[in-house]
N, CA and C atoms of all chains as a GROMACS GRO file, in nm:
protein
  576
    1UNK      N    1  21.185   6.718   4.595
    1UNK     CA    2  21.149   6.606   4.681
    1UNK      C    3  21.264   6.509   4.695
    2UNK      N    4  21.345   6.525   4.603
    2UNK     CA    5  21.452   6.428   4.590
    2UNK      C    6  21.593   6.466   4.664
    3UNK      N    7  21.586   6.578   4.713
    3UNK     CA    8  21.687   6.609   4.831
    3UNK      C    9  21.624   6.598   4.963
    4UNK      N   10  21.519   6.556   4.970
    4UNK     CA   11  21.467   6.583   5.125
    4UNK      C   12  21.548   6.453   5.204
    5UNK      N   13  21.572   6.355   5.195
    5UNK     CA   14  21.665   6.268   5.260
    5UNK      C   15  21.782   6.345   5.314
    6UNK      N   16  21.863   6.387   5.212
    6UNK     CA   17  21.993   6.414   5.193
    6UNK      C   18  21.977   6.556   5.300
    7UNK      N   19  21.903   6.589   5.277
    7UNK     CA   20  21.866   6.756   5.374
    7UNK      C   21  21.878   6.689   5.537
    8UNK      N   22  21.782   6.568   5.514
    8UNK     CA   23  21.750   6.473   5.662
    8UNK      C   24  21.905   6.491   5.707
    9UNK      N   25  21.943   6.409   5.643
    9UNK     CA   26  22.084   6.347   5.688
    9UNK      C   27  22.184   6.461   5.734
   10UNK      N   28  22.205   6.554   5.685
   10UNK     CA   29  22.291   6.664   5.702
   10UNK      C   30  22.252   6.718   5.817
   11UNK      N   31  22.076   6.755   5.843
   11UNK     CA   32  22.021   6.818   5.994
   11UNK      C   33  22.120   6.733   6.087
   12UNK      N   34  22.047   6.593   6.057
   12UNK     CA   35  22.092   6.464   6.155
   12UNK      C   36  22.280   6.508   6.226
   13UNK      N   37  22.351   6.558   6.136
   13UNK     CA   38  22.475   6.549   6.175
   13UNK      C   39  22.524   6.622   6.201
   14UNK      N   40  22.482   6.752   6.211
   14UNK     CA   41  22.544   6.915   6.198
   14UNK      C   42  22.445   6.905   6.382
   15UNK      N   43  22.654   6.939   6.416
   15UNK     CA   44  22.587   6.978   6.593
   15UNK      C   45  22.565   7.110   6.577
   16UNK      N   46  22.539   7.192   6.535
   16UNK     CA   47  22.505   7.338   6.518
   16UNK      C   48  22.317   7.292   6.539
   17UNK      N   49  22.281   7.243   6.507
   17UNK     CA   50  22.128   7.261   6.504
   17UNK      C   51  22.071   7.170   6.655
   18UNK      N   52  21.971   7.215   6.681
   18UNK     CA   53  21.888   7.158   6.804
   18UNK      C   54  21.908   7.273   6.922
   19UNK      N   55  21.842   7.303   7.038
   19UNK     CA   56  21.886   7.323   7.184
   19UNK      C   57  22.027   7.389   7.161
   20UNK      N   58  22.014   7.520   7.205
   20UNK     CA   59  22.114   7.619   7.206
   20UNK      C   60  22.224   7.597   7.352
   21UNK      N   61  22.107   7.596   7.397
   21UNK     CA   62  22.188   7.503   7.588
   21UNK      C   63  22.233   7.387   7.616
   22UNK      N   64  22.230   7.288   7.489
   22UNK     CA   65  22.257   7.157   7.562
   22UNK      C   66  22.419   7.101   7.576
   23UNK      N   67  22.499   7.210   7.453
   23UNK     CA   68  22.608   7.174   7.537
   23UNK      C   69  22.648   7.211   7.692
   24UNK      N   70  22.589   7.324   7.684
   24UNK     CA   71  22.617   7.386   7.833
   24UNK      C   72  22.581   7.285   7.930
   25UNK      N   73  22.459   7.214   7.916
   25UNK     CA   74  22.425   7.176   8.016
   25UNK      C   75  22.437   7.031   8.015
   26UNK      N   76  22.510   6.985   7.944
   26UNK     CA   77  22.545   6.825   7.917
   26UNK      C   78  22.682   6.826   7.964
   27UNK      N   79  22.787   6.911   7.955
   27UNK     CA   80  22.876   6.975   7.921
   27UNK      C   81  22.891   6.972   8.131
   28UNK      N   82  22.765   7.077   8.160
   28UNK     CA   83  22.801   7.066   8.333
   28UNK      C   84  22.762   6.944   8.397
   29UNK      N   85  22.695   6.880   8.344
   29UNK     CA   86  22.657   6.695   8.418
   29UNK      C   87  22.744   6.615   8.412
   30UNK      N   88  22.791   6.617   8.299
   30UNK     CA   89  22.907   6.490   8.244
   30UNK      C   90  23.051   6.608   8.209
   31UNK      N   91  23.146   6.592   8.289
   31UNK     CA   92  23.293   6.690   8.230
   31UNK      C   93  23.319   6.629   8.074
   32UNK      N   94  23.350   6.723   7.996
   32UNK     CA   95  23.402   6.694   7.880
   32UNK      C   96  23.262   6.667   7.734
   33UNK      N   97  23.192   6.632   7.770
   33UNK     CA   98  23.052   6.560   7.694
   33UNK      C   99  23.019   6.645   7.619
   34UNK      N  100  22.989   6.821   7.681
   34UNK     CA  101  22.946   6.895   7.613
   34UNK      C  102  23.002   6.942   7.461
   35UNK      N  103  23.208   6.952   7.500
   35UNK     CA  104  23.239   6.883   7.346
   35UNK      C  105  23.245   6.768   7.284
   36UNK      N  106  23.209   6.690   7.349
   36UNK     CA  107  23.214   6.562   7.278
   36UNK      C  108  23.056   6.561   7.198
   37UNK      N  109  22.998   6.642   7.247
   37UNK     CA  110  22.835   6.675   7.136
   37UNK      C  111  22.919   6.778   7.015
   38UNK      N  112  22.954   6.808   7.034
   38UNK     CA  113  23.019   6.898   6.892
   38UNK      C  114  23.101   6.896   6.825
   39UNK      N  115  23.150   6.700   6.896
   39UNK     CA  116  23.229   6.660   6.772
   39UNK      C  117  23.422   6.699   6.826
   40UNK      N  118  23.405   6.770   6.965
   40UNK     CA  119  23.560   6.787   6.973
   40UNK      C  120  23.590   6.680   7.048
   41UNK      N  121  23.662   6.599   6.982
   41UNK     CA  122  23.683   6.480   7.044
   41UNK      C  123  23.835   6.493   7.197
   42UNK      N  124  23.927   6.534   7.092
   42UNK     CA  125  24.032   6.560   7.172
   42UNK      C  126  24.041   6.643   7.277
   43UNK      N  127  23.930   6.762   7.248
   43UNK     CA  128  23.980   6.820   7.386
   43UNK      C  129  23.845   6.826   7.454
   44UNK      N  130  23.761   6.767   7.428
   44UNK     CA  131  23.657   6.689   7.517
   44UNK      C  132  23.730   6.592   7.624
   45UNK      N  133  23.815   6.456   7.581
   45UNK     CA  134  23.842   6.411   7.603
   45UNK      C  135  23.989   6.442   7.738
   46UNK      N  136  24.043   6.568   7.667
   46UNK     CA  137  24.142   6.592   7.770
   46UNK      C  138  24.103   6.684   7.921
   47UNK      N  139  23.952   6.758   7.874
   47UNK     CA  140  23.925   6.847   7.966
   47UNK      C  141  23.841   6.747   8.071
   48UNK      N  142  23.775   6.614   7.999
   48UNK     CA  143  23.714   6.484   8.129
   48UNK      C  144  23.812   6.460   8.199
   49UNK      N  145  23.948   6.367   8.119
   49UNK     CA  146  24.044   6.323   8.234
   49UNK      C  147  24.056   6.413   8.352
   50UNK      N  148  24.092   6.545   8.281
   50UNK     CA  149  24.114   6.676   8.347
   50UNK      C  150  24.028   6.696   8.472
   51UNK      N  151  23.888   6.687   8.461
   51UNK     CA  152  23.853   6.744   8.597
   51UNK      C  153  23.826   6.619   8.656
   52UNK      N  154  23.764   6.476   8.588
   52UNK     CA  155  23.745   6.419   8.668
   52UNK      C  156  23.891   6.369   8.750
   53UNK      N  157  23.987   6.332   8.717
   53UNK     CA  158  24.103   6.347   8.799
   53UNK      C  159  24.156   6.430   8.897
   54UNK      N  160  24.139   6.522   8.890
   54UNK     CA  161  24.121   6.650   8.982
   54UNK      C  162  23.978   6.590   9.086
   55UNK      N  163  23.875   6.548   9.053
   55UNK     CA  164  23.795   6.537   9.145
   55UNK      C  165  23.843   6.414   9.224
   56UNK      N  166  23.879   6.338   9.150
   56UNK     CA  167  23.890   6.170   9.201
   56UNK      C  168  24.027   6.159   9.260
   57UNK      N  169  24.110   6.265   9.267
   57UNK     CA  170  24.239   6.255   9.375
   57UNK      C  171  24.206   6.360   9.467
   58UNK      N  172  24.132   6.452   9.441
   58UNK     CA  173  24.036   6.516   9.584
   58UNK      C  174  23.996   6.422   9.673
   59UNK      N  175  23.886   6.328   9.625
   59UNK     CA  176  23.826   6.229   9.688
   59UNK      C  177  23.920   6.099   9.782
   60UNK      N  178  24.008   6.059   9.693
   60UNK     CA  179  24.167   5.987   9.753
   60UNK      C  180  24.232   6.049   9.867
   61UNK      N  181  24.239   6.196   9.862
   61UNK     CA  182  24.317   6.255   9.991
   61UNK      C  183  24.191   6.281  10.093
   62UNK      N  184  24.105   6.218  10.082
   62UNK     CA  185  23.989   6.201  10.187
   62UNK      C  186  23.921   6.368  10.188
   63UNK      N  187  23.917   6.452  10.068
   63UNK     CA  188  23.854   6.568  10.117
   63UNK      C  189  23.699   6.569  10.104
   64UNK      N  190  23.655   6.669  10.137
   64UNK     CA  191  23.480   6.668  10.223
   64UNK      C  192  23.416   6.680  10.102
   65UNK      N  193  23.326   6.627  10.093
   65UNK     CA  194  23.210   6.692   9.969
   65UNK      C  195  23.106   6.771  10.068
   66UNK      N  196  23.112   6.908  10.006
   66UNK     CA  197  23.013   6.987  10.084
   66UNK      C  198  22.864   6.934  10.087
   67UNK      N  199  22.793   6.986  10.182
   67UNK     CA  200  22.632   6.892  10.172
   67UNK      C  201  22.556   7.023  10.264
   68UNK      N  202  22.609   7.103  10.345
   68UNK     CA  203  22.527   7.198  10.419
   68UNK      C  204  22.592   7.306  10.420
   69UNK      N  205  22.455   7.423  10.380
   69UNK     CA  206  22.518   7.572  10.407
   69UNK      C  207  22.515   7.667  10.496
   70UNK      N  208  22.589   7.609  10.606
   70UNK     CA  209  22.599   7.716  10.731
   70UNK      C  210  22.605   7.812  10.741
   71UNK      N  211  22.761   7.873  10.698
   71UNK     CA  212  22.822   8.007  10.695
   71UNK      C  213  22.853   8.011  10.524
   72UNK      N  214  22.934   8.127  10.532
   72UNK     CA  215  22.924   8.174  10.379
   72UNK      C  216  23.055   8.058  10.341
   73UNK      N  217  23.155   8.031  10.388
   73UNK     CA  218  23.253   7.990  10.362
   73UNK      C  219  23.165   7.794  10.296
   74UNK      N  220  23.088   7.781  10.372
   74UNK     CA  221  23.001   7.638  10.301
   74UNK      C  222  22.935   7.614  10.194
   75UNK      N  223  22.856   7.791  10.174
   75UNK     CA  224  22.814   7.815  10.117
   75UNK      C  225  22.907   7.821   9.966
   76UNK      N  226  23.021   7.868   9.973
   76UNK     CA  227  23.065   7.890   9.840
   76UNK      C  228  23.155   7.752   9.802
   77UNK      N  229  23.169   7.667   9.918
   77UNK     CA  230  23.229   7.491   9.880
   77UNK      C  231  23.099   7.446   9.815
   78UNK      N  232  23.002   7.443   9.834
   78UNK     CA  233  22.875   7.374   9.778
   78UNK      C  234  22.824   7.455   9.652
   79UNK      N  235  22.853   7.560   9.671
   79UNK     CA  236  22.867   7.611   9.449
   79UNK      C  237  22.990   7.539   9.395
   80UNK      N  238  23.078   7.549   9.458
   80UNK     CA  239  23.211   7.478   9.401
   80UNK      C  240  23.173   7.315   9.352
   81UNK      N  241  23.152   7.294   9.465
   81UNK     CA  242  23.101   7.171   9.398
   81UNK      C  243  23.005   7.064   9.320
   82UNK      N  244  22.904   7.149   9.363
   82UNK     CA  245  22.791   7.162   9.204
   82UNK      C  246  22.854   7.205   9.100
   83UNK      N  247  22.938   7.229   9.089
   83UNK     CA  248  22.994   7.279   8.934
   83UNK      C  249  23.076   7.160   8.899
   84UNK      N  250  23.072   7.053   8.961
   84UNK     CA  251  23.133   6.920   8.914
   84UNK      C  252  22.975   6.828   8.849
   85UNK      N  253  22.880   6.887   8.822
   85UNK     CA  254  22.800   6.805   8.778
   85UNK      C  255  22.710   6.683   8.825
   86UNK      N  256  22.708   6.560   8.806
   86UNK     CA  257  22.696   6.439   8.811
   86UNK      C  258  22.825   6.402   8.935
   87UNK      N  259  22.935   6.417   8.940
   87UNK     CA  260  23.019   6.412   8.977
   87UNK      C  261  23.003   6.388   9.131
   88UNK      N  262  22.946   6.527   9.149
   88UNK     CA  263  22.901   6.580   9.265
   88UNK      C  264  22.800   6.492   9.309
   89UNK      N  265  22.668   6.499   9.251
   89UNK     CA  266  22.569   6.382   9.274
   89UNK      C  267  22.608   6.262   9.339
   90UNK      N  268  22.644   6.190   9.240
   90UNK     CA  269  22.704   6.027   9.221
   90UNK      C  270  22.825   6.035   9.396
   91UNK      N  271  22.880   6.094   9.381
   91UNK     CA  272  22.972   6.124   9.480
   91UNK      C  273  22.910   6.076   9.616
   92UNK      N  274  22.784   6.169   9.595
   92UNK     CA  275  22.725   6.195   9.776
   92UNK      C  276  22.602   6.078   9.737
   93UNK      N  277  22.558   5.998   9.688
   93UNK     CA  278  22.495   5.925   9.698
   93UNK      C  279  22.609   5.753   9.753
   94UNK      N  280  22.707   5.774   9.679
   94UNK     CA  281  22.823   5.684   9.693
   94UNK      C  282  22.846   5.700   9.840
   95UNK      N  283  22.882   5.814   9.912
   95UNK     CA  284  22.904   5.802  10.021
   95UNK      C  285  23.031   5.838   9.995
   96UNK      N  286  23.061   5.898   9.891
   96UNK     CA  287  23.268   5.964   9.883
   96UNK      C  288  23.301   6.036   9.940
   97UNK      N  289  23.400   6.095  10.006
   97UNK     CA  290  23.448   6.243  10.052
   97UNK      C  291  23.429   6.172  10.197
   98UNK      N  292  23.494   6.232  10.238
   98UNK     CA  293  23.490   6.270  10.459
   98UNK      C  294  23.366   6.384  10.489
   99UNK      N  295  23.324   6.352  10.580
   99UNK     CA  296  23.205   6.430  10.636
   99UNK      C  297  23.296   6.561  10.709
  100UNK      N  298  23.440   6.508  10.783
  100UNK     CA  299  23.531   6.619  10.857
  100UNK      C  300  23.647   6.631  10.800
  101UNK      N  301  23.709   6.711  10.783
  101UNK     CA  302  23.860   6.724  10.768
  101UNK      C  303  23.909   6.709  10.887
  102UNK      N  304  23.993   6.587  10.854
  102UNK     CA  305  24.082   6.566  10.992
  102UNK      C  306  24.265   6.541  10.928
  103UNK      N  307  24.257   6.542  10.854
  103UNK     CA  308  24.435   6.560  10.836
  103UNK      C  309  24.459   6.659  10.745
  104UNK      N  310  24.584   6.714  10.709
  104UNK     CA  311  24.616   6.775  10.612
  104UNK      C  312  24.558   6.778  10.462
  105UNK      N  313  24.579   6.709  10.430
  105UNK     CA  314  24.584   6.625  10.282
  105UNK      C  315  24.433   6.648  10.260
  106UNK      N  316  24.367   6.601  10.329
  106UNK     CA  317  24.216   6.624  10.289
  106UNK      C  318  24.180   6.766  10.273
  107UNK      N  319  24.247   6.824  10.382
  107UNK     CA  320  24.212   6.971  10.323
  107UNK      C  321  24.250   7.004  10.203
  108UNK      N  322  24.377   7.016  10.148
  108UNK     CA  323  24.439   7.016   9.999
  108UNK      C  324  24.257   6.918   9.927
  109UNK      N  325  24.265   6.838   9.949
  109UNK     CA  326  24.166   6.751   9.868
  109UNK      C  327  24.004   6.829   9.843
  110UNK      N  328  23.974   6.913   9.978
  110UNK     CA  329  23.850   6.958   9.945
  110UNK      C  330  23.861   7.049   9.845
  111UNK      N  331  23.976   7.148   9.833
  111UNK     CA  332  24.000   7.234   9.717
  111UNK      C  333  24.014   7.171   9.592
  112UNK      N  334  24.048   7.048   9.581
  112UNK     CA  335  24.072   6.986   9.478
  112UNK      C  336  23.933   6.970   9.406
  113UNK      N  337  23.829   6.907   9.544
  113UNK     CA  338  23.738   6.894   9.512
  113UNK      C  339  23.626   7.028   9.426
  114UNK      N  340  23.664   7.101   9.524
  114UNK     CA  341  23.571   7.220   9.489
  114UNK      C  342  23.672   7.315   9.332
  115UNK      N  343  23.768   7.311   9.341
  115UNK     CA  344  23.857   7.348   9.206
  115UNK      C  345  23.794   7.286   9.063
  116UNK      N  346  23.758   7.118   9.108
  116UNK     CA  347  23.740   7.078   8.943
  116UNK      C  348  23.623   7.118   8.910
  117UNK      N  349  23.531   7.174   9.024
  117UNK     CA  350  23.378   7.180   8.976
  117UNK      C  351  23.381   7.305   8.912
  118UNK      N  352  23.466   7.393   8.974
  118UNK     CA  353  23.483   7.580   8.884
  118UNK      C  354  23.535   7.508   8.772
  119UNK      N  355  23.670   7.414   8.697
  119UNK     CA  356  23.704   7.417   8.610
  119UNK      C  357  23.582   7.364   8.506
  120UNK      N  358  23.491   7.266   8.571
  120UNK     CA  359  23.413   7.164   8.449
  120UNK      C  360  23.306   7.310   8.425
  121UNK      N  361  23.274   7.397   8.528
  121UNK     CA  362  23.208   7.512   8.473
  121UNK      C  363  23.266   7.576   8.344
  122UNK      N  364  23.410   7.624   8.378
  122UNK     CA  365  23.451   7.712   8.244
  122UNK      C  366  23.441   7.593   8.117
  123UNK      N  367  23.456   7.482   8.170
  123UNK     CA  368  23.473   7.352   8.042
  123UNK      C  369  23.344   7.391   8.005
  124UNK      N  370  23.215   7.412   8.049
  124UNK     CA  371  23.089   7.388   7.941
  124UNK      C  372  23.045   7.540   7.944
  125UNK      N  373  23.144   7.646   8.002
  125UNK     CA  374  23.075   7.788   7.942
  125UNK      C  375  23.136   7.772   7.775
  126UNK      N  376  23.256   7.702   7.824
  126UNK     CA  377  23.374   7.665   7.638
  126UNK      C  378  23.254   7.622   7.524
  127UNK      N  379  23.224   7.530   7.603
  127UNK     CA  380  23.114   7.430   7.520
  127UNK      C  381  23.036   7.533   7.455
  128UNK      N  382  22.974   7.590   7.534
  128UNK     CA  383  22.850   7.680   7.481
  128UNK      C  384  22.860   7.812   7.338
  129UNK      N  385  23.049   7.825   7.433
  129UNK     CA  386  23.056   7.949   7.336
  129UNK      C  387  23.105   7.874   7.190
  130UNK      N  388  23.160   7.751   7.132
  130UNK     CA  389  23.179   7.678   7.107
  130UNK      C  390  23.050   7.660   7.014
  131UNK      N  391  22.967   7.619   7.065
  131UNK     CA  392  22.827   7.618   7.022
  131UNK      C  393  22.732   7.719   6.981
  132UNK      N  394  22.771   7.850   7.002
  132UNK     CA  395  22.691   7.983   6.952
  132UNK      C  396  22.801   8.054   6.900
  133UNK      N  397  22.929   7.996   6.844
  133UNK     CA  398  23.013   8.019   6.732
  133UNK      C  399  23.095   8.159   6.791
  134UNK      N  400  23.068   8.189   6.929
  134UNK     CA  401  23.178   8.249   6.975
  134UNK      C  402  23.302   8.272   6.953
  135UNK      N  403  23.333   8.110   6.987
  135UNK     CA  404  23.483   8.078   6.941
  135UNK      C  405  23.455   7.962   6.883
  136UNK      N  406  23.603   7.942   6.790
  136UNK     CA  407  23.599   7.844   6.674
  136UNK      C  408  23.649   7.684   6.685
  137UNK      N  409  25.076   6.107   9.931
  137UNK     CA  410  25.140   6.203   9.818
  137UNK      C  411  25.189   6.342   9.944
  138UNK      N  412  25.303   6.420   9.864
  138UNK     CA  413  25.346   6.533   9.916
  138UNK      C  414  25.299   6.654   9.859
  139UNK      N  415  25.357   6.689   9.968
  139UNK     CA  416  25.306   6.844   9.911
  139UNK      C  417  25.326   6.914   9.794
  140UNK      N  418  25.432   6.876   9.696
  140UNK     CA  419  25.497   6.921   9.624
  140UNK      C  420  25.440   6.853   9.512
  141UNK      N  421  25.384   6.724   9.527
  141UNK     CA  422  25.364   6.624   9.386
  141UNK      C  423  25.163   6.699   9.407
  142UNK      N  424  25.100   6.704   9.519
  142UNK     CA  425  25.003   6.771   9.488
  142UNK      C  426  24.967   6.922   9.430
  143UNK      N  427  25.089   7.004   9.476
  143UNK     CA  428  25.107   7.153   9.369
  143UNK      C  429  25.121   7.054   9.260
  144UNK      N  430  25.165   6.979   9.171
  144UNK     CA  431  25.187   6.968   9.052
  144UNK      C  432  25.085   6.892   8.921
  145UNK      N  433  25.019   6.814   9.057
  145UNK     CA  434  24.914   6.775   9.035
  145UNK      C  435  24.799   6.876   8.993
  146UNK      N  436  24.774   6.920   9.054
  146UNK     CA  437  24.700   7.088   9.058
  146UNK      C  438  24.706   7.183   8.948
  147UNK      N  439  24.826   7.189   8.933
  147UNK     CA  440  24.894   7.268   8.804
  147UNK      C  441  24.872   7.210   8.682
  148UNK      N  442  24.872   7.087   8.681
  148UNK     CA  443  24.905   7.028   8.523
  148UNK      C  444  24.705   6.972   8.487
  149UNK      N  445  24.613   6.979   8.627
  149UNK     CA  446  24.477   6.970   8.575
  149UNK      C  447  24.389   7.087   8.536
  150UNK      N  448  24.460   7.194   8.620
  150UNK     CA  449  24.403   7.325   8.587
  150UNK      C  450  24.466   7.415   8.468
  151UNK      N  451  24.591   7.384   8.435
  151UNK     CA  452  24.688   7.396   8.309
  151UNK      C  453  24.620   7.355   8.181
  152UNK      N  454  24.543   7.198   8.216
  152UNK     CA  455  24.485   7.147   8.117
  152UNK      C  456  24.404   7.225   8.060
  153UNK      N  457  24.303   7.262   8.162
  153UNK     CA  458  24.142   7.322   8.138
  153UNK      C  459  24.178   7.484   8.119
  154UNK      N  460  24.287   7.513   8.127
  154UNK     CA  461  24.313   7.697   8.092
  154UNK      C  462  24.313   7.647   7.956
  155UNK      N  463  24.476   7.578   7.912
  155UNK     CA  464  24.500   7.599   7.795
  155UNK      C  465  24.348   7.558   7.703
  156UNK      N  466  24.294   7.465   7.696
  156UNK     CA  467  24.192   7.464   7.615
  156UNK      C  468  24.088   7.545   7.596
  157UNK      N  469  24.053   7.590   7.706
  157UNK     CA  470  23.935   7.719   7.705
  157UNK      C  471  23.997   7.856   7.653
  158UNK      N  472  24.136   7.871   7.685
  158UNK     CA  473  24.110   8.003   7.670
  158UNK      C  474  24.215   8.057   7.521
  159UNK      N  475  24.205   7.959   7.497
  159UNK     CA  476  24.292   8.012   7.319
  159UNK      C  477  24.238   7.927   7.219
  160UNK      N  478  24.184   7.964   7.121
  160UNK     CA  479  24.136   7.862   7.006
  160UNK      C  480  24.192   7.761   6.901
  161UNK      N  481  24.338   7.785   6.883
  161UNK     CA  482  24.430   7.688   6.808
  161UNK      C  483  24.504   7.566   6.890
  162UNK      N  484  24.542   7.486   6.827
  162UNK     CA  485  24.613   7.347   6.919
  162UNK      C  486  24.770   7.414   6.948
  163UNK      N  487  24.787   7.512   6.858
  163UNK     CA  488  24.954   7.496   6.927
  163UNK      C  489  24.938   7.666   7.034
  164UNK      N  490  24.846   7.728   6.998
  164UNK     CA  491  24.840   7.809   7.127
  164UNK      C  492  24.781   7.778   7.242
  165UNK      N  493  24.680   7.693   7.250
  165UNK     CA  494  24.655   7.609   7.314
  165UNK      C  495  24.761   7.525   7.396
  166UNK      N  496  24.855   7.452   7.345
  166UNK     CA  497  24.980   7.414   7.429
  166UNK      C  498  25.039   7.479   7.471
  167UNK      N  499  25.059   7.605   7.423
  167UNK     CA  500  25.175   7.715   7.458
  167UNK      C  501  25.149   7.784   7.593
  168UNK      N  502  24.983   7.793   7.589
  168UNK     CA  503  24.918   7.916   7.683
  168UNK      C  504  24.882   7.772   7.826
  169UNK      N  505  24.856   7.685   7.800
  169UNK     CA  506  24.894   7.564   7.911
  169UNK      C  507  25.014   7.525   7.950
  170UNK      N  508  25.105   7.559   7.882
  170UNK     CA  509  25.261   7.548   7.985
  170UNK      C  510  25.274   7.669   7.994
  171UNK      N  511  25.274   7.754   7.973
  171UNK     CA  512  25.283   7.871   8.024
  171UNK      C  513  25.215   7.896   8.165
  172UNK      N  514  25.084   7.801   8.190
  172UNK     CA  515  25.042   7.813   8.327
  172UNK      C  516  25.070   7.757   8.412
  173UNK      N  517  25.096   7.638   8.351
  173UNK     CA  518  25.199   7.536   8.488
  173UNK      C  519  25.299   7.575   8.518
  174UNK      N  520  25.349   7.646   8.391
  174UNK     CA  521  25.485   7.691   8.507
  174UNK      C  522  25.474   7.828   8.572
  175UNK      N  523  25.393   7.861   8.584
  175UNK     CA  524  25.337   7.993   8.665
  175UNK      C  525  25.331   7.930   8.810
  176UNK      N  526  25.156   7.834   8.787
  176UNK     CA  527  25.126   7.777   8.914
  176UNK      C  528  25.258   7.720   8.965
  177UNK      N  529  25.362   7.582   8.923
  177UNK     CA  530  25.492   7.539   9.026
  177UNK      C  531  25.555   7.635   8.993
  178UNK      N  532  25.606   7.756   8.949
  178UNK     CA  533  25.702   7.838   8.970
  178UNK      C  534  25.653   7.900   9.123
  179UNK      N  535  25.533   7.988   9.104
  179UNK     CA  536  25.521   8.089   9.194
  179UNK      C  537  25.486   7.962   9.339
  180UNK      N  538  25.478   7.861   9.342
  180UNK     CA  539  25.461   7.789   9.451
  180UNK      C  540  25.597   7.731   9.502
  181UNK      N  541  25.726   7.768   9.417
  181UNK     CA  542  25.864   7.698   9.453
  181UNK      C  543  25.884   7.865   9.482
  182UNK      N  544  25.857   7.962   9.484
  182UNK     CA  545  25.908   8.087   9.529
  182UNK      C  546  25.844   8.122   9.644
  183UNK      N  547  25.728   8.071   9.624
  183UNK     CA  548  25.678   8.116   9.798
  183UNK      C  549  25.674   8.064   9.847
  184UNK      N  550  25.730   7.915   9.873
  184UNK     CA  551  25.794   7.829   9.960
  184UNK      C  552  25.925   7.838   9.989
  185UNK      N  553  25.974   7.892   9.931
  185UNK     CA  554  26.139   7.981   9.943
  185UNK      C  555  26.101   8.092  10.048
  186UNK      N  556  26.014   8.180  10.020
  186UNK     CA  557  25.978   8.270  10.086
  186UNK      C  558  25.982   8.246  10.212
  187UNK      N  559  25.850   8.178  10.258
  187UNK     CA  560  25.808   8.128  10.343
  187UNK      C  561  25.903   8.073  10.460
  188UNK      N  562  25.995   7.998  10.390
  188UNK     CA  563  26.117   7.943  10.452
  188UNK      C  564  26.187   8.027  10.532
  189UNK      N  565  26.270   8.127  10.433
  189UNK     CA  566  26.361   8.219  10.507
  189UNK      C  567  26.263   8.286  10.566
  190UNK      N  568  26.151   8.346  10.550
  190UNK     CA  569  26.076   8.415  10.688
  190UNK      C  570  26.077   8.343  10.813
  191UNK      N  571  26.050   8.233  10.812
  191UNK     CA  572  26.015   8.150  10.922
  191UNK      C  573  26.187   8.133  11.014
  192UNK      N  574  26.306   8.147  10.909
  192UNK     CA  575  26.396   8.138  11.019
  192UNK      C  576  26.426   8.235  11.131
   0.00000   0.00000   0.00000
C-alpha cells in the first residue's frame, strides 16, 4: 500500500502510457507537439519552427489555401494541406492565402503551403513510431 | 524574395524535417540533413545551369 503513490507518480510521467494515437494525432493538429508529449523537446521544437515557417512564408508569398475539390490536381492540394493540421484550419477561418494565384511567387507559395502539411504528416507518423518504440 | 533565396528556403525546412525523422541519433541526424540540403540547392543550381544553356 505504501508504493501506491510512488506507482501514481511514475504512471503520471512515463509518456509511454495512455492513448496509443495521441501523439499521432496531437502531433498532426499542432506541428511539433506530438514530440513535445514525449518529452522530445529539441526536435519537437525544431520540426514546429520547421513547418510552421514553411507554412507562414507560403502564406507571405500570397499562395492559395486549397478549399474546393474540382479536379484531381485540387484534390491532392487539399490533402496537402490538411496535413498542416490546425494550421490549415486557423488559416481559412483567418482568411490567409489568395483565393487565385496571380503572380509567380504565390505559386512557389502554394507548394510551400501544401509541402509543410506532407512534412508535419511525416513529423507525427515520427511521433507515433516514437511512441510504439519503433524508433528510439 | 528570389528565386534562389526561396530554393533555399525550401531546402533548409524540408532538410530540417528529413534529418529528424529519418535517422535516430543527433549527429546522424545532422549529417543526413545536410546531406539533403545540399542535394535539394545542388540539384536546383544544376538544373538551372541546364536550363540556361538549353534555352540559348
Amino acid at each position: 500500500m505504501a508504493t501506491t503513490p510512488t506507482t501514481s507518480n511514475a504512471a503520471k510521467q512515463d509518456p509511454q502510457q495512455g492513448f496509443v494515437y495521441l501523439p499521432l494525432i496531437v502531433g498532426w493538429l499542432v506541428p511539433g507537439a506530438g514530440h513535445f508529449l514525449l518529452r522530445k523537446w529539441g526536435r519537437g521544437a525544431l520540426l514546429a519552427a520547421s513547418i510552421v515557417g514553411m507554412f507562414a512564408v507560403g502564406i507571405a508569398m500570397q499562395g492559395k489555401l486549397y478549399s474546393n475539390a474540382h479536379d484531381i490536381l485540387d484534390i491532392l492540394g487539399l490533402i496537402g494541406d490538411l496535413g498542416s493540421g490546425l494550421l490549415y484550419f486557423v488559416g481559412k477561418v483567418a482568411g490567409l492565402g489568395a483565393d487565385q494565384v496571380q503572380v509567380t511567387t504565390a505559386d512557389y507559395g502554394t507548394r510551400f503551403i501544401v509541402v509543410a502539411g506532407l512534412l508535419n504528416v511525416i513529423a507525427a507518423v515520427d511521433a507515433h513510431n516514437l511512441r510504439t518504440g519503433r524508433k528510439a | 524574395m528570389t528565386h534562389f533565396s526561396a530554393v533555399l528556403l525550401f531546402a533548409l525546412f524540408a532538410s530540417v524535417v528529413f534529418g529528424i525523422t529519418q535517422r535516430e541519433t543527433p549527429r546522424r541526424m545532422l549529417r543526413y540533413g545536410v546531406y539533403c540540403f545540399v542535394l535539394f540547392a545542388g540539384s536546383a543550381i544544376v538544373l538551372s545551369w541546364v536550363m540556361f544553356l538549353i534555352a540559348r
